[in-house]
C-alpha positions in Angstrom: 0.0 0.0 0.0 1.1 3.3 -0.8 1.2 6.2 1.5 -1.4 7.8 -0.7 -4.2 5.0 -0.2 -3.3 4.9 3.3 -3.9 8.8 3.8 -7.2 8.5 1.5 -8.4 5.7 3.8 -8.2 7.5 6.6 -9.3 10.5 5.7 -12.6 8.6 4.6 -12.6 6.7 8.1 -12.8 9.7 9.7 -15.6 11.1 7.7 -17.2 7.9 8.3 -17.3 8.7 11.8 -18.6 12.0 11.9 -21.4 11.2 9.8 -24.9 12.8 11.7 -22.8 14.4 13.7 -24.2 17.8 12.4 -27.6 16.3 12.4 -27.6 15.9 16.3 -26.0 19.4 16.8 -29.3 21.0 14.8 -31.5 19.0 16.9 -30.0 20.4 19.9 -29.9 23.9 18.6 -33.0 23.7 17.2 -35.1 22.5 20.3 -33.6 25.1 22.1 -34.4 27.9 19.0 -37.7 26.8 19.2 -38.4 26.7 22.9 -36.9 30.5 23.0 -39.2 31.4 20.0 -42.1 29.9 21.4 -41.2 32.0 24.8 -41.3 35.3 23.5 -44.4 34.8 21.4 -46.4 33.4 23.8 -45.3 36.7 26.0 -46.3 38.8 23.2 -49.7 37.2 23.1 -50.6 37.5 26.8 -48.8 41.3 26.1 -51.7 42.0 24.0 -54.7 40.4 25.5 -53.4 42.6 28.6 -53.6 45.5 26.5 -56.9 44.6 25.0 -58.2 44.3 28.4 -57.1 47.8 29.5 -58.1 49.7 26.7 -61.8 48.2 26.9 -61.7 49.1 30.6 -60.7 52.2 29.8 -63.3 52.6 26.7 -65.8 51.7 29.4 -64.4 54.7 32.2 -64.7 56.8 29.1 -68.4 56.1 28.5 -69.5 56.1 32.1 -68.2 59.9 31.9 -69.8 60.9 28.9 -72.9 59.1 29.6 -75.7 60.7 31.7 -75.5 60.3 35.4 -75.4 58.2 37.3 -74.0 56.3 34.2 -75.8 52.5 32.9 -74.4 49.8 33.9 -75.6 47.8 30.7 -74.6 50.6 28.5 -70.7 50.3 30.4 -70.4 47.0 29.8 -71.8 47.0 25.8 -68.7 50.1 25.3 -66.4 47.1 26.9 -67.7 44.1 25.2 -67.8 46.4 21.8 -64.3 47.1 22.3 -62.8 43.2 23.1 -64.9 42.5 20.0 -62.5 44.5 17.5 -59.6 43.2 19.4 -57.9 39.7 18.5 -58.5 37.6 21.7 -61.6 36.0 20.6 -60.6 32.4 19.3 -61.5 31.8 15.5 -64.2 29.7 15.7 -66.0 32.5 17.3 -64.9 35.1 14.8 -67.6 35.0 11.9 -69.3 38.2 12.7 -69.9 40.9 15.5 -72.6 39.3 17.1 -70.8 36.1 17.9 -67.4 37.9 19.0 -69.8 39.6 21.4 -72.0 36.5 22.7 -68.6 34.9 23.1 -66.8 37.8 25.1 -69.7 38.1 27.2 -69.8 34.8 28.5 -66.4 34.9 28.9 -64.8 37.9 30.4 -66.1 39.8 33.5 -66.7 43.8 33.8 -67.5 45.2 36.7 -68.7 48.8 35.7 -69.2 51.4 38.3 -71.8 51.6 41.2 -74.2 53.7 40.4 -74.1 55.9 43.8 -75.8 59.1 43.4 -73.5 62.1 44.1 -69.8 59.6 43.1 -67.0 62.0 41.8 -65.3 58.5 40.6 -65.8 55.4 38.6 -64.1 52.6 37.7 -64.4 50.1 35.6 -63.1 46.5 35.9 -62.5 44.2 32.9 -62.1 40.2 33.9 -60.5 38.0 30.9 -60.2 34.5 31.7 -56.7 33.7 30.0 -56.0 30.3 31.3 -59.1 28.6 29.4 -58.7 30.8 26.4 -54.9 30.9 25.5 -54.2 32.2 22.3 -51.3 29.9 21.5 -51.5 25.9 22.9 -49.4 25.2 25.8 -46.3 23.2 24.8 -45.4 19.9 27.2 -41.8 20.6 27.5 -42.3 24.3 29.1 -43.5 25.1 32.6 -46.6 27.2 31.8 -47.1 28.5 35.6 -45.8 31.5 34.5 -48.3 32.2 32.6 -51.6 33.9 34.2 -55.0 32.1 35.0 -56.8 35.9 34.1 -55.8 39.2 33.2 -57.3 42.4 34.5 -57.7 45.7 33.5 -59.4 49.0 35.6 -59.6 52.6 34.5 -60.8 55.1 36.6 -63.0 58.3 35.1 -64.2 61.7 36.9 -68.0 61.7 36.8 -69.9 65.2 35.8 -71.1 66.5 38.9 -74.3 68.4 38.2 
């Protein structure tokens, strides 16, 4: 054997052996990619339902100060539900129309408008959305999900026209 066969047989033992080798290393890296991915967009979802949340409750504060005092409590809570219902946290099966995003959202999220108490300076308004049994994204098996919330909440707070 020549010196030449012998280097070209080793050379092609040792590719032998690290054959996969860059198959296992994506696997790794990729698992890990995908858990960090499905992190942040998962937090990005519960971001916005938060901020869905608050701007209905505020929409609602709003309308309890505009509307004739002491304000509806009905009327509060259709500014709310109107508001979640041009929002993206009702799931799609739900989201034909109007009228189903609304049926939906009021079966499941809570508002607690103001009290009507003759003579209040202050209202506030309490929205209620039940995250934990209307996730946006699944829940993945490898993760710990108790960080994520059960609910979220929002309040906003609005003068009242004294008269």
């Amino acid at each position: 054997m020549s010196a030449a066969s012998i280097r070209l047989r080793t050379r092609t033992t040792a590719f032998g052996r690290q054959r996969g080798v860059a198959a296992i290393e994506f696997a790794f890296v990729f698992i890990f990619l995908f858990l960090v991915m499905y992190g942040l967009v998962t937090f990005g979802s519960i971001f916005y339902t938060q901020q869905a949340v608050s701007r209905a409750a505020e929409d609602g504060a709003r309308a309890a100060m505009l509307l004739p005092q002491p304000p509806d409590q009905e009327s509060v809570r259709q500014v709310v539900l109107d508001s979640l219902a041009r929002s993206l946290v009702v799931p799609i099966s739900f989201n034909t129309d109007t009228a189903s995003r609304k049926n939906w959202l009021s079966s499941n999220v809570t508002v607690a408008p103001c009290s009507a108490v003759p003579g209040a300076t202050t209202c506030v308004v309490t929205v209620t959305y039940l995250y934990k049994n209307n996730r946006i994204l699944p829940s993945v098996s490898l993760l710990d999900t108790s960080w994520v919330p059960d609910q979220l909440q929002g309040s906003a707070t609005a003068a009242l026209k004294t008269s």
